[in-house]
VEXDREN-2710 file (C-alpha; in Angstrom, 1 decimal):
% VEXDREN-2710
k/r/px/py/pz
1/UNK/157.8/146.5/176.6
2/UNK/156.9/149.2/173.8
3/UNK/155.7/153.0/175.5
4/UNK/151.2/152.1/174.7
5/UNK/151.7/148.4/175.2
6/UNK/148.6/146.7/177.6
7/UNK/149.0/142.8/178.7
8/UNK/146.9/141.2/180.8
9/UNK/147.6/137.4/181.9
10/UNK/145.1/134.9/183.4
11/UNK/143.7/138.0/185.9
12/UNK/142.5/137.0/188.9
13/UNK/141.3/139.1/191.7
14/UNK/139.6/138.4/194.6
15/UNK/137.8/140.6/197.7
16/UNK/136.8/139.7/200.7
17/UNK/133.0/138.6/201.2
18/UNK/133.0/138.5/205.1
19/UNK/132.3/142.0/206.3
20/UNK/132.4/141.8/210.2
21/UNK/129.1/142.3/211.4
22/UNK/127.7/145.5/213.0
23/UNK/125.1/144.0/215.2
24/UNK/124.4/141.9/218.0
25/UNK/122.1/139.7/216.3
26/UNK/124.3/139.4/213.0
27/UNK/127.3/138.2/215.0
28/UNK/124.5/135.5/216.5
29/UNK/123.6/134.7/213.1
30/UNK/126.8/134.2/211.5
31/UNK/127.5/132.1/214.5
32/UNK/124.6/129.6/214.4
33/UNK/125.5/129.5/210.4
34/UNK/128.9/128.2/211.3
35/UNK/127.6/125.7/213.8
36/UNK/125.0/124.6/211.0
37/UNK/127.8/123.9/209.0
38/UNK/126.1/127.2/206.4
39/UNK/129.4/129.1/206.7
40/UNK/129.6/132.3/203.9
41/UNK/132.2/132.2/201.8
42/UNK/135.2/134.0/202.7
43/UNK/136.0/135.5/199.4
44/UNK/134.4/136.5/196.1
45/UNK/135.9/136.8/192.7
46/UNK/135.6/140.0/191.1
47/UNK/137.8/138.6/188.2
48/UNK/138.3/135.5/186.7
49/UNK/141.0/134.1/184.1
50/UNK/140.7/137.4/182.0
51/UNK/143.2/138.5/179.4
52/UNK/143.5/141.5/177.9
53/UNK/145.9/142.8/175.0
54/UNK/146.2/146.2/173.2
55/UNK/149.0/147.3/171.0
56/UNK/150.3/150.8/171.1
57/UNK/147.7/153.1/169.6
58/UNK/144.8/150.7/169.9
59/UNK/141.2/151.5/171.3
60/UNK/139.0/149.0/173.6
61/UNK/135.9/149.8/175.0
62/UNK/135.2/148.0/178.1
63/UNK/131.3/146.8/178.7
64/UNK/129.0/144.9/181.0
65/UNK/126.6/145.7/184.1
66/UNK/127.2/146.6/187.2
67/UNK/129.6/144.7/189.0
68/UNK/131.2/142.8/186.0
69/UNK/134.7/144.0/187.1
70/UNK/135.3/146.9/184.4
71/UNK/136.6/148.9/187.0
72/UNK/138.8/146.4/188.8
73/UNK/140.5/145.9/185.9
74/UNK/141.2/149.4/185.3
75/UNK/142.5/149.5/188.6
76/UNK/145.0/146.4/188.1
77/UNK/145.9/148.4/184.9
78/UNK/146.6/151.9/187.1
79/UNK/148.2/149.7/189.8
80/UNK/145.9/150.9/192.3
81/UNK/145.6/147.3/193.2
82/UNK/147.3/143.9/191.9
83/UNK/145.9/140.9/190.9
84/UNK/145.3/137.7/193.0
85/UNK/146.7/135.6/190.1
86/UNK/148.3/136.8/186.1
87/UNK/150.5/139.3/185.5
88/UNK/150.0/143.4/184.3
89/UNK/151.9/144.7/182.0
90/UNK/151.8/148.8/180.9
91/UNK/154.5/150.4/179.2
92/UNK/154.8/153.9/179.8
93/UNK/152.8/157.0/181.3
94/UNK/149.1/156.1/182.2
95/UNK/146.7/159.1/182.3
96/UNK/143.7/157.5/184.7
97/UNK/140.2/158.9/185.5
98/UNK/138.4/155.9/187.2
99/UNK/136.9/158.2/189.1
100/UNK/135.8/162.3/189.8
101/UNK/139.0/163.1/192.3
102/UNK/141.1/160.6/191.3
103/UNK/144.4/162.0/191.8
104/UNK/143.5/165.5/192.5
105/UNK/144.3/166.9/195.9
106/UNK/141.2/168.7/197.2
107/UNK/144.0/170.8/199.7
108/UNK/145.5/171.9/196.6
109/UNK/145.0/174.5/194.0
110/UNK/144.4/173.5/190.3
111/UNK/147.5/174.9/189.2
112/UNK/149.8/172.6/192.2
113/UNK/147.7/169.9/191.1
114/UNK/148.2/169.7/187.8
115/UNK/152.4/170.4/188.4
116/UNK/152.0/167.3/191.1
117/UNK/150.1/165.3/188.7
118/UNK/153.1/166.2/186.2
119/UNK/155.7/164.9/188.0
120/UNK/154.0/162.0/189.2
121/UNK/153.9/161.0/185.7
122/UNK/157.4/161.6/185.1
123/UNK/156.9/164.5/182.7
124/UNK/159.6/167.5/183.4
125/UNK/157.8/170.5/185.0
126/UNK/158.8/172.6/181.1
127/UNK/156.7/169.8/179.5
128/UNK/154.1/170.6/181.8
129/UNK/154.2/174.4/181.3
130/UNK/153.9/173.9/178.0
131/UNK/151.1/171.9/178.0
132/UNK/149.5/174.2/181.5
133/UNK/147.5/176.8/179.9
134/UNK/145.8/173.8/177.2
135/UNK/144.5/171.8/180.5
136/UNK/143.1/175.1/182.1
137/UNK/141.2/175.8/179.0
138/UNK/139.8/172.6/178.4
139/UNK/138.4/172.8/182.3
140/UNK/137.5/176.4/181.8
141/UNK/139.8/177.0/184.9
142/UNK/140.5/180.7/184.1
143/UNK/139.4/182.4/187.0
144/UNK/139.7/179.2/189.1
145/UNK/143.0/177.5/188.5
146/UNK/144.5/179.1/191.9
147/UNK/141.8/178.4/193.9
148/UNK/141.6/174.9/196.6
149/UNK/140.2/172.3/194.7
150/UNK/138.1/171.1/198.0
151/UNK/136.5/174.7/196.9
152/UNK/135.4/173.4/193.1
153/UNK/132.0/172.4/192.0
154/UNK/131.6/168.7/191.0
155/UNK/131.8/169.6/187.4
156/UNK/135.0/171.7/187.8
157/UNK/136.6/168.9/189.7
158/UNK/135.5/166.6/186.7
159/UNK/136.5/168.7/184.5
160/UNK/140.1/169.4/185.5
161/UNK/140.5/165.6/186.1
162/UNK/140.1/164.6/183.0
163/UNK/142.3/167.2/181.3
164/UNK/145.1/166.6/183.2
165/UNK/144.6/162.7/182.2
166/UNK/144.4/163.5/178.4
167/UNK/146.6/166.3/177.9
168/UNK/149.7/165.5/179.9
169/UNK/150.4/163.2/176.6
170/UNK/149.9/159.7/178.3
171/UNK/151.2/156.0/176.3
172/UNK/148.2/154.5/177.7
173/UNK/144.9/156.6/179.1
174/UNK/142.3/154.6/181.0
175/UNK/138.8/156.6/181.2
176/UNK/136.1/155.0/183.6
177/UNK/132.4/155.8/183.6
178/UNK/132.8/158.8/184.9
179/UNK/131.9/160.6/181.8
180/UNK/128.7/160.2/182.7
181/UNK/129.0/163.4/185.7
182/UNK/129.2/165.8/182.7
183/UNK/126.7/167.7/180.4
184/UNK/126.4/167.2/176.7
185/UNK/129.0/170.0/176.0
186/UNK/131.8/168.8/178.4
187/UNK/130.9/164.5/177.2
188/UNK/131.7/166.0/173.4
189/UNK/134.5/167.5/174.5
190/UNK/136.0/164.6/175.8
191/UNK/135.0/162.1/173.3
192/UNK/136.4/164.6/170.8
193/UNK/139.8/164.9/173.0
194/UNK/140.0/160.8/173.2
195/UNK/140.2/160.8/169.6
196/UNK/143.0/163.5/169.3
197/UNK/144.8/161.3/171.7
198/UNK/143.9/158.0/169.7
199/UNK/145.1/160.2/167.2
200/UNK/148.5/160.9/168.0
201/UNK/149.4/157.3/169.1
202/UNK/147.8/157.1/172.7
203/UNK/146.5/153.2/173.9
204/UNK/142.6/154.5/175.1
205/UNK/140.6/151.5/177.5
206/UNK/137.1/153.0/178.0
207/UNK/134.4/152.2/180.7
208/UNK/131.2/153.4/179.5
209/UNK/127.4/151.9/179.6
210/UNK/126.7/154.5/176.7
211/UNK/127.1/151.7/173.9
212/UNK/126.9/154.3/171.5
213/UNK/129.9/156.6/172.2
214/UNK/131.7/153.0/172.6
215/UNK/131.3/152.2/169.1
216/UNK/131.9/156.2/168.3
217/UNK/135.5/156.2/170.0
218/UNK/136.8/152.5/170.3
219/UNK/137.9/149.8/167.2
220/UNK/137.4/146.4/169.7
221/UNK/135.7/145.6/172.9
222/UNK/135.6/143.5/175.6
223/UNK/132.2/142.3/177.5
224/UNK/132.9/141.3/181.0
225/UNK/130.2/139.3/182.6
226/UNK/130.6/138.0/186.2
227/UNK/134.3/138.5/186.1
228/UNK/134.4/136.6/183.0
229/UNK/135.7/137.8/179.5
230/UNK/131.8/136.7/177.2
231/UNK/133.3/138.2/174.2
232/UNK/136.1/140.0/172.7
233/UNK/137.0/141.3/169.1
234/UNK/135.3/144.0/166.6
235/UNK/133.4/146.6/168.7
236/UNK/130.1/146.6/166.9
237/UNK/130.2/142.7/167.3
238/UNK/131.0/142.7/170.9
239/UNK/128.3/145.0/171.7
240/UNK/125.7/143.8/169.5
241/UNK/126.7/140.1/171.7
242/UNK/126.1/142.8/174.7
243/UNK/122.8/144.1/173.9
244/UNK/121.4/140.5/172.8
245/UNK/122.3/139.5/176.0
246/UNK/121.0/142.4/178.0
247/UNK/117.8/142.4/175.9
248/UNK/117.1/138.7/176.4
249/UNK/116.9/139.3/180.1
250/UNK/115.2/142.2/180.3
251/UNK/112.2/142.1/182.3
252/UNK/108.8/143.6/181.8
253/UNK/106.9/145.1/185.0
254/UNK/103.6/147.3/184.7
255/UNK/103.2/149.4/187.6
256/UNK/100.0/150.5/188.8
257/UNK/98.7/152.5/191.6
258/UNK/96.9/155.0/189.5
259/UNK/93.4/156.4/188.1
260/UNK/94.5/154.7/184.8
261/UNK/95.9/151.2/183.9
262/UNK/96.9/149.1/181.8
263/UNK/94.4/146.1/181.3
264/UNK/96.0/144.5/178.3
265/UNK/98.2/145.4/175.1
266/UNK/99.0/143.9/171.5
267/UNK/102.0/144.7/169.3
268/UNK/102.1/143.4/166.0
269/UNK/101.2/143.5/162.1
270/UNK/99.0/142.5/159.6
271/UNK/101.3/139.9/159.3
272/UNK/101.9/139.1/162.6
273/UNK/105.8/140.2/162.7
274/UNK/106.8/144.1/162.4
275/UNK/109.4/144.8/159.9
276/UNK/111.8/147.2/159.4
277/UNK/109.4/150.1/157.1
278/UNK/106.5/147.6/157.2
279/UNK/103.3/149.0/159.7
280/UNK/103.3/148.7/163.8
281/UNK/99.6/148.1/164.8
282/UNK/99.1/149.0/168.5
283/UNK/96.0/147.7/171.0
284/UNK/96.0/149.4/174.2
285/UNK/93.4/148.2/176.7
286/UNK/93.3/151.2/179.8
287/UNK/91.3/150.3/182.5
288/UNK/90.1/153.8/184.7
289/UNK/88.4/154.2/187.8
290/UNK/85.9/157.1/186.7
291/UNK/85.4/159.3/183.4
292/UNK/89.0/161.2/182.7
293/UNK/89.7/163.6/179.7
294/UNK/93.2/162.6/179.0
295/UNK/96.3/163.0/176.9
296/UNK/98.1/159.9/175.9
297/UNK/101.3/159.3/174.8
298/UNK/103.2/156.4/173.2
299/UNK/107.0/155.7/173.0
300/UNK/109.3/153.2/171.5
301/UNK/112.9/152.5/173.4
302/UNK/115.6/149.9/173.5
303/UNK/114.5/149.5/176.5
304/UNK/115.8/152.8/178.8
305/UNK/112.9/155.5/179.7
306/UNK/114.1/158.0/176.5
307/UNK/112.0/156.8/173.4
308/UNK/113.6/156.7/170.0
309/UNK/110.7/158.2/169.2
310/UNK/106.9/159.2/170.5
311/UNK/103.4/159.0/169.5
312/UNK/100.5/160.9/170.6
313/UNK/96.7/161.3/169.1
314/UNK/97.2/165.3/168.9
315/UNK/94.1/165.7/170.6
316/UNK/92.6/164.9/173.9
317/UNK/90.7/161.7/174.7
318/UNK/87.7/161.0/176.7
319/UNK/88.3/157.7/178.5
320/UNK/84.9/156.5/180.3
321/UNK/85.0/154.4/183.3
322/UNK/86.1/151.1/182.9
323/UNK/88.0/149.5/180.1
324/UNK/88.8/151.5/177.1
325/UNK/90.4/150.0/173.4
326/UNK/92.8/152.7/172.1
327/UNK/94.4/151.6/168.6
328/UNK/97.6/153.5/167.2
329/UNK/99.1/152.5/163.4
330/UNK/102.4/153.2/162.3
331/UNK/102.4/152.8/158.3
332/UNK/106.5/152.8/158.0
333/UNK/108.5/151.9/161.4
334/UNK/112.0/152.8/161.3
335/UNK/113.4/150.6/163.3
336/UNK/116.2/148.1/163.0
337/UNK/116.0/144.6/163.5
338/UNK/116.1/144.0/167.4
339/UNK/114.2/143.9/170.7
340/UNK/112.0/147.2/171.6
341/UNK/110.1/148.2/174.8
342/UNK/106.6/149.9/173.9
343/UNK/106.0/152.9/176.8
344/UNK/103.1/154.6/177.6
345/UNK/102.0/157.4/179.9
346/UNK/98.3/159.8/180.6
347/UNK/98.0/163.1/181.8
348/UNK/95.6/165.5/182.2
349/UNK/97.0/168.2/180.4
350/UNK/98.9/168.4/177.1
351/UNK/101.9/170.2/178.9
352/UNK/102.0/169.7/182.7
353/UNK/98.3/168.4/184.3
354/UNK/98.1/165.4/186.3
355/UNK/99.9/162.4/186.2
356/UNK/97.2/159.2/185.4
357/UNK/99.4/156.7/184.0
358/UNK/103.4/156.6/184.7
359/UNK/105.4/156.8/182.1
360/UNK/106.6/152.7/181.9
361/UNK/107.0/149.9/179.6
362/UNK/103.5/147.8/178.6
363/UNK/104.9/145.8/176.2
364/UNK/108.2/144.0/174.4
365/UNK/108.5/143.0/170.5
366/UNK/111.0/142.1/168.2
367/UNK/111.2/143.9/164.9
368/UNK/112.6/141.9/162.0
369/UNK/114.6/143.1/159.0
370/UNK/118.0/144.4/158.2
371/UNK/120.6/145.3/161.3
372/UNK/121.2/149.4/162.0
373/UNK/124.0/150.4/159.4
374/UNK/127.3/151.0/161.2
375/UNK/128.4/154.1/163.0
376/UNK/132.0/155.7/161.3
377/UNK/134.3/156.7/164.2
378/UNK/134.1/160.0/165.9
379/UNK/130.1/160.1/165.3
380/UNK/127.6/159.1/168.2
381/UNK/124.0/157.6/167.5
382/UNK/121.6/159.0/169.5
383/UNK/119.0/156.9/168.2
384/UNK/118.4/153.5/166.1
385/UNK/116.4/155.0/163.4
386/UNK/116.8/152.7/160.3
387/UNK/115.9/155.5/156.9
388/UNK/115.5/153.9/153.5
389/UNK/117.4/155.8/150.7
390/UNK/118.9/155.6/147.0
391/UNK/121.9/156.5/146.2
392/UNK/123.7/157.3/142.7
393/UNK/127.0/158.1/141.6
394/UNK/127.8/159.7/138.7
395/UNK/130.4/161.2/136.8
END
């Protein structure tokens, strides 16, 4: 098998589903079950029938919610654990960070850890001199590097992790969510260090729930679902599948339990359907327990609690007691076609009063019109933002 080369066969794995009970009246229970003929099932598949193929050099990002079985099968791929049922194939080194100490000896210094990590990889220890003072760098392990690991902040620890993964020169490097630990600097860092390693040849599988540095790093992608491959191919087309799918099942709860709620809201447009550049027209009916002077504020998301963008009067509002009509108008929405979450909070004060509404999500619409231009690789979205332009070319 070619040094990059990932095959996965007709995975299955499987756990076990009965934990033994810790008390008295949960052994009692599982006992009448089993005399009522309600037995629990003894096992439950955390993957079923999946395949997975990458040829030397080649990017997947790995997606799905919680539980899918994204990290199982990095761990099948690390042979941390082996499958039920199929067969795992990895030719040559594998640089893993499934998770913030994998691999690292918190008894150890950085320095012994990164040697042991060496030669557990294969690598002779000059390979790994000349590749030392590049990893202590990356982690900004300077003053650190011969100090316990057990003594390390979390971000250190993360840090040094991941730059023994990606610069030891693995054939295959497998990256879990774990990203996620890490500020903005140290997550650009990485990303940018994936791609140097895409770069020189190096097979990257990537578990991330940030969609957007998926599409930034990795060329195809494969949504898990229940242990189940949903889809597999182009990137952008296996997460745009994703985030129907997500979107579709999203649920919409209003909280209350303050002085201000939400009686009722409409999203829409003169013509009834909001389209891309075409205007939003908003219809918020609050509902307050006495007189409040309040500041108001209006978001737009995919459906997580950071807006794509916000809205707010500029000045403060008197709400009387009862139920108020507030009416927002957005002349030219910049939005892409898709599935959007309207959010909506009150305070007192413009900066830091009072809390009277939390910020939350009142209402869900669809906005029509053409799909968010693609991403090149190496750039992350941070937003949807869909901007009209012309362009010319002349010579």
């Amino acid at each position: 098998m070619r040094d990059g080369s990932v095959e996965g066969v007709d995975l299955w794995k499987r756990f076990r589903a009965d934990r033994r009970p810790t008390y008295v009246q949960d052994r009692l229970g599982a006992v009448a079950d089993r005399i009522r003929g309600k037995s629990p099932p003894q096992w439950r598949w955390a993957l079923r029938d999946v395949a997975l193929h990458a040829e030397p050099g080649a990017s997947i990002a790995l997606v799905g919610a919680n539980g899918a079985g994204k990290s199982t099968l990095l761990k099948l791929l690390t042979r941390v654990m082996y499958p039920t049922a199929g067969t795992v194939s990895v030719g040559g080194r594998v640089g893993a960070l499934i998770e913030v100490r994998a691999g690292i000896s918190p008894q150890l210094t950085g320095r012994e850890n990164i040697n042991l990590t060496g030669s557990l990889m294969g690598l002779p220890r000059r390979d790994v001199a000349r590749r030392f003072d590049d990893i202590v760098a990356f982690a900004e392990l300077d003053q650190a590097v011969d100090r316990q690991v057990k003594y390390y902040s979390m971000g250190m620890q993360m840090r040094l992790g991941f730059g023994v993964a990606a610069f030891l020169e693995p054939d295959v490097l497998l990256v879990d969510e774990v990203l996620a630990v890490g500020d903005a600097a140290f997550q650009h860092r990485c990303l940018e260090r994936m791609r140097q390693v895409l770069a020189a040849g190096t097979t990257l599988v990537f578990v991330s729930h940030d969609l957007a540095a998926c599409e930034a790093t990795c060329s195809e992608g494969v949504w898990l679902d229940a242990g189940r491959v949903r889809a597999a191919g182009r990137v952008r087309e296996v997460l745009g599948a994703y985030r129907e799918s997500v979107e579709a099942g999203a649920e919409l709860e209003i909280r209350g339990g303050g002085p201000v709620g939400v009686a009722g809201v409409q999203v829409g447009s003169p013509d009834g359907v909001p389209r891309t550049g075409g205007p939003l027209d908003v219809q918020l009916v609050l509902r307050g327990e006495g007189e409040y002077r309040t500041w108001l504020y209006l978001g737009v998301s995919e459906g997580q609690p950071s807006p794509v963008f916000l809205l707010n009067p500029g000045r403060e509002l008197l709400l009387p007691a009862g139920e108020t009509r507030v009416c927002c108008s957005v002349p030219h929405l910049p939005l892409p076609r898709g599935r959007y979450f309207l959010w909506a909070a009150a305070y007192r004060d413009w900066t830091n009063g009072d809390e009277l509404l939390a910020w939350q999500p009142v209402a869900r619409f669809d906005v029509h019109g053409p799909d968010l231009d693609a991403s090149p690789r190496s750039i992350v979205r941070l937003a949807p933002v869909h901007v009209e332009s012309t362009w010319t070319v002349e010579r």
